[in-house]
VMD Tcl script that draws the C-alpha trace (Angstrom):
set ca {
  {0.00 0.00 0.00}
  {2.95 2.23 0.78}
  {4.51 2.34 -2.87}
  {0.53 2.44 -4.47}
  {0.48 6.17 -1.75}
  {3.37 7.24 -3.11}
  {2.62 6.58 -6.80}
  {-0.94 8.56 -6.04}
  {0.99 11.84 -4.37}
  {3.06 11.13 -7.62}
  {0.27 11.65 -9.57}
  {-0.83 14.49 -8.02}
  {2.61 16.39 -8.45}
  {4.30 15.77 -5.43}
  {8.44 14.45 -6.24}
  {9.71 11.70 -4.42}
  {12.18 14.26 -2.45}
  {9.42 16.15 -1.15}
  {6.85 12.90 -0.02}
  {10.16 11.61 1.49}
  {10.91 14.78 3.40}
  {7.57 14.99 4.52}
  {7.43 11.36 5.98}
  {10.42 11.76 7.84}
  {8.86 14.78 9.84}
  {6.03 13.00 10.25}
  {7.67 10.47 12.27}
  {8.38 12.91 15.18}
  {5.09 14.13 15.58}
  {3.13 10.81 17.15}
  {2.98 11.89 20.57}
  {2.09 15.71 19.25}
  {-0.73 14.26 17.71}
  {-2.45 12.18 20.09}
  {-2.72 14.84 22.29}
  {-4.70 16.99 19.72}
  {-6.58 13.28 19.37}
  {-7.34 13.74 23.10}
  {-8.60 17.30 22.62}
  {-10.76 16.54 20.05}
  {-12.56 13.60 21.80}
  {-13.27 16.06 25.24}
  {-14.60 18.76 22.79}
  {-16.80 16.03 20.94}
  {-18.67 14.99 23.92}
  {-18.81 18.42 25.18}
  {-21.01 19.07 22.26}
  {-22.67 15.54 21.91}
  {-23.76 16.36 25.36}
  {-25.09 19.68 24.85}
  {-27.00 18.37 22.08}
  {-28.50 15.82 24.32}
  {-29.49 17.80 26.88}
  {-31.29 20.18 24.53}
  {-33.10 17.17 22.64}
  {-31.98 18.12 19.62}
  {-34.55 16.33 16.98}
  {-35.37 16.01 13.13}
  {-38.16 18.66 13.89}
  {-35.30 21.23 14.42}
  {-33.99 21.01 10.93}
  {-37.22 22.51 9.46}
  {-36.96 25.65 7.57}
  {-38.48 28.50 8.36}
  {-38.79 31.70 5.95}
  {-40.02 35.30 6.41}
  {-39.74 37.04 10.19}
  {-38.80 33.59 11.29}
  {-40.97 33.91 14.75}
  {-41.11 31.05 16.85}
  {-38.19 28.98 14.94}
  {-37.51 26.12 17.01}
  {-34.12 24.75 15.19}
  {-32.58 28.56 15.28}
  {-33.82 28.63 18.87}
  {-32.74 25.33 19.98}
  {-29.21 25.58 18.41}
  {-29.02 29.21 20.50}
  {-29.45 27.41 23.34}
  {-27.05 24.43 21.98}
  {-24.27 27.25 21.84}
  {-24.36 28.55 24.86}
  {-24.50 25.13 26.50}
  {-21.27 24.15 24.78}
  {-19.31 27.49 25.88}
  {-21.16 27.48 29.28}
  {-22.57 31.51 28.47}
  {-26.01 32.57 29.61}
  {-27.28 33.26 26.24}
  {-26.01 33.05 22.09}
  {-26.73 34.48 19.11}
  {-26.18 31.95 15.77}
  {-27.48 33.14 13.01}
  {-26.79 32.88 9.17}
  {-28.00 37.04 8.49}
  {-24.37 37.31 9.68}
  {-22.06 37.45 7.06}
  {-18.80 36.77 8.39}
  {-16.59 37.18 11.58}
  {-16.13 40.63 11.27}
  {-19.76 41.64 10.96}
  {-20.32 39.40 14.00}
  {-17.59 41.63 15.81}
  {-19.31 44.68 14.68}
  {-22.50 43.85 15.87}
  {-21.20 42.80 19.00}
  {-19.45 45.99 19.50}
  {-21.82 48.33 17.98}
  {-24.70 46.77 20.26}
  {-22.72 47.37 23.04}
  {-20.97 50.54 22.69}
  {-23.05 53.96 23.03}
  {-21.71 57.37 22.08}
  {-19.28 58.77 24.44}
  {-18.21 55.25 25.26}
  {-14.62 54.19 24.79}
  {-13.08 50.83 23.95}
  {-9.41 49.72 24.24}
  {-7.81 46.80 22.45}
  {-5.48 45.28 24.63}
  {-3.84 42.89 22.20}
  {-2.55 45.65 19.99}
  {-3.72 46.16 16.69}
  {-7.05 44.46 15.97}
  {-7.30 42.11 12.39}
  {-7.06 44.35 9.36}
  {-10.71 44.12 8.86}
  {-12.03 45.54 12.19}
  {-9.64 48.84 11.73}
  {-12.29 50.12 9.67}
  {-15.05 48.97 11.84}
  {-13.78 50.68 14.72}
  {-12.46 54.23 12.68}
  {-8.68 53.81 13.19}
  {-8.97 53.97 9.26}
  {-11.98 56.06 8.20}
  {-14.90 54.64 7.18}
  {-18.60 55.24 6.58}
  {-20.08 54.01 9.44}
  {-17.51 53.39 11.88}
  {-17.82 53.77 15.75}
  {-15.43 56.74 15.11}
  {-18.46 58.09 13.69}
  {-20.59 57.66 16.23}
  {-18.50 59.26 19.05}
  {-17.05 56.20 20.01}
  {-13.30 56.69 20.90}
  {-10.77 53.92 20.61}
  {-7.14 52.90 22.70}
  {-4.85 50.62 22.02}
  {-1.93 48.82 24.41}
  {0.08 46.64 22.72}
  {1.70 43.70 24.00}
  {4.86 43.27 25.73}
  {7.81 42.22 23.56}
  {7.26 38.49 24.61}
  {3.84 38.64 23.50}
  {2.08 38.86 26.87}
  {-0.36 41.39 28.12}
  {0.92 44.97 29.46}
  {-0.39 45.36 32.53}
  {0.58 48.10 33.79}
  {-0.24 49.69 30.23}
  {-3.76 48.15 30.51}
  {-4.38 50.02 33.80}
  {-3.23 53.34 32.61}
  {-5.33 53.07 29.80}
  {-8.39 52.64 31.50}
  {-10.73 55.83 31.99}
  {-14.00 56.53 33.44}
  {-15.52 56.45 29.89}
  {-14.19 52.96 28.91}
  {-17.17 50.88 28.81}
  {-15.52 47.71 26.82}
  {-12.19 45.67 26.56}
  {-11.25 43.90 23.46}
  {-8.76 41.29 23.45}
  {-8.14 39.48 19.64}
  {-7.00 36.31 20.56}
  {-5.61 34.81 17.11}
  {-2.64 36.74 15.44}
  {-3.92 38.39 12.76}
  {-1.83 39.50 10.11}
  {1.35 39.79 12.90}
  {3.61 37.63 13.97}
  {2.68 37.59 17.85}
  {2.11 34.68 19.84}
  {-1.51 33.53 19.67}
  {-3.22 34.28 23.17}
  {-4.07 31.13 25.21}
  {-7.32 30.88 26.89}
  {-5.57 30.81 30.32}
  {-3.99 34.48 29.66}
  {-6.66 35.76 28.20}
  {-8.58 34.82 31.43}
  {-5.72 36.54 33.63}
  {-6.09 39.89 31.61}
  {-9.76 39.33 31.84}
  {-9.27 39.36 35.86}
  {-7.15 41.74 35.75}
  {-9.50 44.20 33.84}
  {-12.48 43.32 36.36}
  {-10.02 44.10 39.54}
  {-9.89 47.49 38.51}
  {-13.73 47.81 37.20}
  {-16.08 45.26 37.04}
  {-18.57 46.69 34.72}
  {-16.33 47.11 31.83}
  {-17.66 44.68 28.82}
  {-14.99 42.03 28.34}
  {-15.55 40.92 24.76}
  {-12.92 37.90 22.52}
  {-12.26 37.60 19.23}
  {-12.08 34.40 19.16}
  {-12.11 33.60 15.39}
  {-10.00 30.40 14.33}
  {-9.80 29.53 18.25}
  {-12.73 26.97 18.98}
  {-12.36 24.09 19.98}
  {-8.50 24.06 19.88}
  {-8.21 24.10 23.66}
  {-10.88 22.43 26.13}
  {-11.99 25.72 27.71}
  {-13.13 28.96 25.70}
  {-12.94 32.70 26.89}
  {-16.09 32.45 28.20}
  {-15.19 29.76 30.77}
  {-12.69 32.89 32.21}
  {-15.04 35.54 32.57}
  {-15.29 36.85 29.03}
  {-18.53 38.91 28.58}
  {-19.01 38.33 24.91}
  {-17.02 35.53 22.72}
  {-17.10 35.94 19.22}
  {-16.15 34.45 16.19}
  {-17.73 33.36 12.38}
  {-19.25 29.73 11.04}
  {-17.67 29.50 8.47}
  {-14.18 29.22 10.31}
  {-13.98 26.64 13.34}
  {-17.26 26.27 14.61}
  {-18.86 25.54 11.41}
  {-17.10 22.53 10.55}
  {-16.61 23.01 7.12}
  {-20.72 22.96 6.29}
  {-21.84 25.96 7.35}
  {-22.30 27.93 4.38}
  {-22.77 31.26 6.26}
  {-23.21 33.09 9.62}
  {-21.62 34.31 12.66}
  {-21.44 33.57 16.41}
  {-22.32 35.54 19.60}
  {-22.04 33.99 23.19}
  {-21.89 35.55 26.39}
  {-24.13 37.82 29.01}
  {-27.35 37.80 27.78}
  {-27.35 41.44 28.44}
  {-24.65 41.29 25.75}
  {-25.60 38.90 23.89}
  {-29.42 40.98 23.73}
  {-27.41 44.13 22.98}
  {-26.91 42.69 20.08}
  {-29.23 40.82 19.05}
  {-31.21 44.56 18.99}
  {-28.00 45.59 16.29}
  {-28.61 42.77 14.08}
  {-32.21 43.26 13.67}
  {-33.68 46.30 15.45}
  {-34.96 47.34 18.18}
  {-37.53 45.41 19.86}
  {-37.40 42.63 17.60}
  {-34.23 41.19 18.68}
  {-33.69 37.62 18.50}
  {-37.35 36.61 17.98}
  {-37.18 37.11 14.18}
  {-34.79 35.72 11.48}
  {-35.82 32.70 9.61}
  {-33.76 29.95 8.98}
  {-33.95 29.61 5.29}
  {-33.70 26.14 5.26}
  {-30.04 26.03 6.13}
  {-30.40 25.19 10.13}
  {-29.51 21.52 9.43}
  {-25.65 22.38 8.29}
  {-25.43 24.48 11.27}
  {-26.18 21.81 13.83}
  {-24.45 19.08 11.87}
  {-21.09 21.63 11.12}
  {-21.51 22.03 14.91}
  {-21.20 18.59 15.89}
  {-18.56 17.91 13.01}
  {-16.40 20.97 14.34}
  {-14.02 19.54 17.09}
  {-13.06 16.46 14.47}
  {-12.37 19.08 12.25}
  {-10.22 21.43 13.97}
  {-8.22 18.79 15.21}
  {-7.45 17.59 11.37}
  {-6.36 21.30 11.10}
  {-4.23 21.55 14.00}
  {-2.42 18.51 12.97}
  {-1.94 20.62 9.56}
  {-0.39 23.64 11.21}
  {1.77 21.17 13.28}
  {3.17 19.33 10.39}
  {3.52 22.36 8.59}
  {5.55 24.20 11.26}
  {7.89 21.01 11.71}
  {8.34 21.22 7.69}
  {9.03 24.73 7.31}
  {11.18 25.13 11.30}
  {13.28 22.01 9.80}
  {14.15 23.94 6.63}
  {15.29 26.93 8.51}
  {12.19 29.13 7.93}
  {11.01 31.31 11.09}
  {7.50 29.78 12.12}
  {4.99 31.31 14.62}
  {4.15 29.18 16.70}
  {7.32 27.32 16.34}
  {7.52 23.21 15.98}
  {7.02 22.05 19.73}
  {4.87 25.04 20.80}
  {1.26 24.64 22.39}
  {-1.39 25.76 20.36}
  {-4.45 28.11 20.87}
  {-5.36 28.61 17.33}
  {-5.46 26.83 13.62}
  {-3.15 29.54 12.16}
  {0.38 28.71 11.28}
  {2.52 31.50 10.48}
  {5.56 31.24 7.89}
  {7.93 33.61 7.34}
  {9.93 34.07 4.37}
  {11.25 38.07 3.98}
  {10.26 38.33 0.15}
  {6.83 37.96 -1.63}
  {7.92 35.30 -3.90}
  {7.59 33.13 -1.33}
  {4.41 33.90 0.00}
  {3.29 34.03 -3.16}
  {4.49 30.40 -4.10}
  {3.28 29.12 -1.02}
  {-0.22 30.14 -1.69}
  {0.47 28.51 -5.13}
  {0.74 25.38 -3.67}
  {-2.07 25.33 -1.66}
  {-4.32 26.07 -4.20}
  {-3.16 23.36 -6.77}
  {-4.35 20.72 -3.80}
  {-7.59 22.45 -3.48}
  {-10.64 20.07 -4.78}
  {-12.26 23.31 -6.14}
  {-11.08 25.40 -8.78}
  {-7.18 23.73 -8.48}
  {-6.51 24.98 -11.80}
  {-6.86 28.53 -10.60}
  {-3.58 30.70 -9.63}
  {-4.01 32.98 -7.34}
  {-2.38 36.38 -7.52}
  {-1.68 39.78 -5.23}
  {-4.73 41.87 -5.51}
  {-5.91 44.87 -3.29}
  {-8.74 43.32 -1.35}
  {-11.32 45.23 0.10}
  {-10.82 45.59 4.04}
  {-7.29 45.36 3.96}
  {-4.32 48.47 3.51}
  {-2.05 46.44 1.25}
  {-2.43 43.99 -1.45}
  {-3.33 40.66 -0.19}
  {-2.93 36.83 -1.88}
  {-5.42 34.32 -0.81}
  {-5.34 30.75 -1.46}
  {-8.72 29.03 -0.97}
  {-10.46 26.28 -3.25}
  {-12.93 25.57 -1.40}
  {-17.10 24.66 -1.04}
  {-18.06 27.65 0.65}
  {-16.24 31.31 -0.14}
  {-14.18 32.36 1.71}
  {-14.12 29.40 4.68}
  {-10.90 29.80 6.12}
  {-11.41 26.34 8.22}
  {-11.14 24.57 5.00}
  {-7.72 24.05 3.76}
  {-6.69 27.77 2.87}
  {-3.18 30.03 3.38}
  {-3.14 33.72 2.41}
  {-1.43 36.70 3.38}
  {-0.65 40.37 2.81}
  {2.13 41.44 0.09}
  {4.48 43.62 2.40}
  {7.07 42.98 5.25}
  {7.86 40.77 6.72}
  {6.52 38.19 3.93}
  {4.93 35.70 5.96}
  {2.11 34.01 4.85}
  {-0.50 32.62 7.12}
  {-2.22 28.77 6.90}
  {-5.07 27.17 8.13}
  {-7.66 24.54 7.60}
  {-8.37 21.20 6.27}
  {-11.60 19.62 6.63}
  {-9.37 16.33 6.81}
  {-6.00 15.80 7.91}
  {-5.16 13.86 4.36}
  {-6.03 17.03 2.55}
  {-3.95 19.44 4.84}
  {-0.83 17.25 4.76}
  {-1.00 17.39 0.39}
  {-1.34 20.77 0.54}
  {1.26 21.20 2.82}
  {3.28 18.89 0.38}
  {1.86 20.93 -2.51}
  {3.16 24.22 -1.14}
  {6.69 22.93 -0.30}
  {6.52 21.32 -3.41}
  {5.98 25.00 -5.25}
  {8.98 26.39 -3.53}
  {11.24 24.03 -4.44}
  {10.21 24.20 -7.87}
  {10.92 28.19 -7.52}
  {14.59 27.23 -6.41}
  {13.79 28.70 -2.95}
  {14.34 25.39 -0.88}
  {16.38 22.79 -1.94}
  {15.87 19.15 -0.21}
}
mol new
graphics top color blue
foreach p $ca { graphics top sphere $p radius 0.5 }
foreach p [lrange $ca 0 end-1] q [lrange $ca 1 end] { graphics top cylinder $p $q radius 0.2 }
display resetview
């Protein structure tokens, strides 16, 4: 069977170098990999369980159309989320577009004019600059009279205290803490520090709104930030929690104060959650739900193996090889764009969808430089299928995630090493 594999990743472009390099890594990472195996089997019964205990049935897969009033499934699989990330209240719903507009409902619901908010992990994701007004922007809380602070981390990546409490002022009414990377090269936040900063916030005032990006960070770990004292977690469907089905929508758990606030931003006020049909598309929301922790832990074993790869060949990774993880993201550093760009290259020739496509630099909406984003995937744009991307300036690093199954992330990891040595920039 071994020789009929390797005549198959033949087949599919991969040299016998590259398979061979890739097998060899592979043999350090057993132990690495049955602990994301025991991850994954504590996060599937978490969610089994929840599921139980709501009595989830064929009745809740119904569609529902128009205001949506009364929709069991939507209702249920509210109830289903917060259950799961043990908050008193969620908000699932597929009139959410994507993680961002989740994160600007959540803050917009929340924030009032006069208010401010502080980021706390330094510069929020690309996207959300705009959201908040650090760029201008029609609509922005800038707009609104909302003002905005920012303390960056420490130099190790940990939180700045001491900056944190000098930042905080009479007006700030919410905290946000981003707990992926982003387009940087920080350390992703583990749920354990963000809980410490959370703490550490509510020591100094309790009422301030606590709220976590936590977009590409479910189900990694065993807790979530609203096991330590987050107010609001947020995040989109069609990344982790999804599981690779959900063809659209966003997440909101937390307070249900919070979690109401919003609710009144999606749809309007005094409506709230009890409208917003279904649209027939409830069924890949509960089922991506319960596929989710099987499918983050295929893409964690990705990002492992691709760290290992790309540490071994002398490439700066973020995390690095042995690191613990708190996200999907694996960060890859090469200091010129042709590498970032052949990376990507590689990642889309493995793609099932539209692997005949190369992608290119282009200036994406959102974002202040030209960005390259691999993705062939079923749904646009899902970022927890097999996908890499990153922006076009310094320090060149492109950023990878996904893989509905751990076969498909290790070819396109294979695929993308593959690409660079073809471009003479890695030589076996």
């Amino acid at each position: 069977m071994r020789e009929e594999l390797r005549t198959m990743y033949a087949s599919l472009g991969i040299s016998e170098a590259v398979q061979s390099f890739g097998e060899e890594i592979l043999k350090t990472l057993k132990e690495r990999f049955e602990a994301i195996d025991e991850v994954t089997e504590y996060n599937q019964m978490k969610v089994i369980k929840a599921m139980q205990e709501h009595r989830v049935s064929d009745i809740h897969f119904a569609a529902t159309s128009g205001y949506g009033y009364n929709d069991m499934g939507r209702d249920t699989l509210e109830e289903v989320y917060a259950s799961v990330f043990h908050a008193e209240a969620a908000l699932v719903r597929p009139q959410i577009t994507c993680g961002t507009h989740a994160l600007a409902i959540a803050l917009h619901g929340n924030l009032r004019p006069g208010d401010e908010m502080i980021s706390i992990s330094g510069k929020p994701y690309d996207t959300l600059e705009e959201v908040i007004g650090i760029r201008p922007s029609m609509g922005s809380l800038a707009e609104y009279g909302v003002t905005y602070k920012q303390v960056d981390l420490l130099a190790d990546g940990s939180f700045d205290f001491e900056g944190i409490r000098a930042a905080i002022s009479d007006k700030t009414k919410l905290v946000e803490i981003q707990r992926s990377k982003g387009y940087q090269t920080r350390p992703t936040l583990s749920v354990s520090k963000i809980g410490e900063a959370i703490a550490f916030v509510k020591s100094i005032r309790p009422d301030i709104i606590c709220m976590v990006d936590n977009c590409y960070g479910e189900f990694v770990e065993t807790i979530e930030p609203t096991d330590v004292g987050a107010d609001m977690a947020v995040g989109s469907l069609i990344k982790n929690p999804g599981g690779g089905l959900a063809p659209i929508g966003g997440y909101i758990v937390g307070t249900k104060a919070c979690v109401d606030q919003a609710a009144y931003r999606t749809t309007c006020p005094g409506l709230g959650q009890e409208v917003g049909a279904n649209l027939g598309i409830i069924q890949s929301f509960y089922q991506g739900f319960f596929l989710a922790p099987s499918v983050v832990g295929n893409a964690l074993k990705g990002a492992v193996f691709a760290a290992n790869i790309y540490e071994k060949l002398g490439f700066k990774v973020i995390p690095n090889g042995s690191e613990s993880r708190h996200d999907i993201i694996q960060a890859v550093e090469f200091g010129k764009p042709e590498g970032v760009i052949a990376f990507c290259k590689g990642i889309q020739s493995a793609a099932p969808v539209d692997s005949h496509v190369t992608p290119e630099p282009w200036a994406m909406p959102g974002y202040d430089s030209d960005v390259i984003m691999a993705a062939g995937a079923f749904v646009q744009g899902s970022s927890i299928e097999l996908s890499a991307d990153g922006p076009i300036k310094p320090p060149y690093a492109v950023y990878f995630q996904g893989g509905l199954t751990w076969e498909h992330a290790k070819l396109g990891i294979l695929m993308s090493l593959q690409k660079l040595v073809e471009a003479g920039m890695v030589r076996l």
